[in-house]
N, C-alpha and C positions, 0 to 999 in steps of 0.2 A: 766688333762685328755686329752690324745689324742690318735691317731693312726698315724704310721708314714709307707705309703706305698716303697715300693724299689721292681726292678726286672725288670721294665722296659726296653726296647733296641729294639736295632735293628735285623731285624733275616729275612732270604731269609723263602718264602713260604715253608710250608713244615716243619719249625724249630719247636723248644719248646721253651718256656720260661715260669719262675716261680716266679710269682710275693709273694712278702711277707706283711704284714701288721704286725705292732708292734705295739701290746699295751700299753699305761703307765697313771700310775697315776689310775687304775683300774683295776680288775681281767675281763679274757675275760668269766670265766666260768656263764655259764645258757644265756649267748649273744648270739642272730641270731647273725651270722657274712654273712655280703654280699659284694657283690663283684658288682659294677656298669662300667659302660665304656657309652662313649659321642665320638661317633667320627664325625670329621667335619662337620657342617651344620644341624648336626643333635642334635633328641636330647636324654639326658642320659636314657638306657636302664639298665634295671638289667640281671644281667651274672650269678652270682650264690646265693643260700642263703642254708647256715647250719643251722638248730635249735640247740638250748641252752641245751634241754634236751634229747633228747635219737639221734642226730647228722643227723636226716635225710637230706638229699640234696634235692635243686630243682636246674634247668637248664635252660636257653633258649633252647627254639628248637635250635636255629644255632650252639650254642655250647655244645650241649649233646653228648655224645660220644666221646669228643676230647679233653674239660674241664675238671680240677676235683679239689673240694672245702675242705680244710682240715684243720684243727687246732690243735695244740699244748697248749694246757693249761701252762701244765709245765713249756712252755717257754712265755706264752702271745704273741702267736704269729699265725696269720691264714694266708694262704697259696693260692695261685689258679697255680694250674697247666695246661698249656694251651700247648696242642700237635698240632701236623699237624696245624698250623696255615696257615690263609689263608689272605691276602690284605685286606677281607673285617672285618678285627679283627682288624683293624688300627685302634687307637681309645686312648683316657686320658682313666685312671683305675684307678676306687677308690674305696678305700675300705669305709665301714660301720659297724656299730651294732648297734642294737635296746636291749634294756634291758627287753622288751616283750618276747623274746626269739623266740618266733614263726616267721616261714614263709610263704608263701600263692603265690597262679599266681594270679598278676593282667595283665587281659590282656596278657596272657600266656608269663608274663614278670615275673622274681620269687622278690618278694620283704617279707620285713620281718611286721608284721603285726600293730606293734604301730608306726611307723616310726622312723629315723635314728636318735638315741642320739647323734653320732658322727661320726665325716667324717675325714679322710684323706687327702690329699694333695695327685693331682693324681701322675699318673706314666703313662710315653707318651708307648705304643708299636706301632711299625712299623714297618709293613711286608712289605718287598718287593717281588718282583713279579717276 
């Protein structure tokens, strides 16, 4: 059972980039899938979370509008698509799922509601300026 995150790089302010998470050794289907990031000194924030059943999204504030959280069953595989990037999206990216399925703000942070069965191994992005 794992998830294996890729999509990572480097990309001038401005850029996209689309990070992947792969699942194995499990079906993703009825998983929150979330999406976390930890950038320097700081500490790990949740970026986005899907629910398992009817696919609703939650957001940070800072990347609402410019994020966007998707999965593929068919392929076991969920997705963060990340636009207009900005310097302060510098940050490790990892993925997650909770077999809870459910999402929630905590601390208008989007997390998934039982906590993470499984983690990822992150992925660095780096905007430059």
């Amino acid at each position: 059972v794992q998830l294996q995150a890729s999509g990572g790089g480097l990309v001038q302010a401005g850029g996209s980039l689309r990070l992947s998470c792969a699942a194995s050794g499990f079906s993703l289907d009825y998983y929150a899938i979330v999406w976390f990031r930890q950038a320097p000194g700081k500490e790990r924030e949740g970026v986005s979370c899907m629910t398992g059943s009817d696919g609703s999204t939650y957001y940070g504030d800072s990347v609402k509008g410019r994020f966007t959280i998707s999965r593929d069953n068919a392929k076991n595989t969920f997705y963060l698509q990340m636009n207009s990037l900005e310097p302060e999206d510098k940050a490790v990216y990892y993925c997650a799922t909770d077999s809870g399925g459910l999402c929630y703000y905590s601390d208008s942070l989007p997390t998934a509601n039982y906590g993470m069965d499984t983690w990822g191994k992150g992925t660095l992005v780096t905007v430059s300026s």
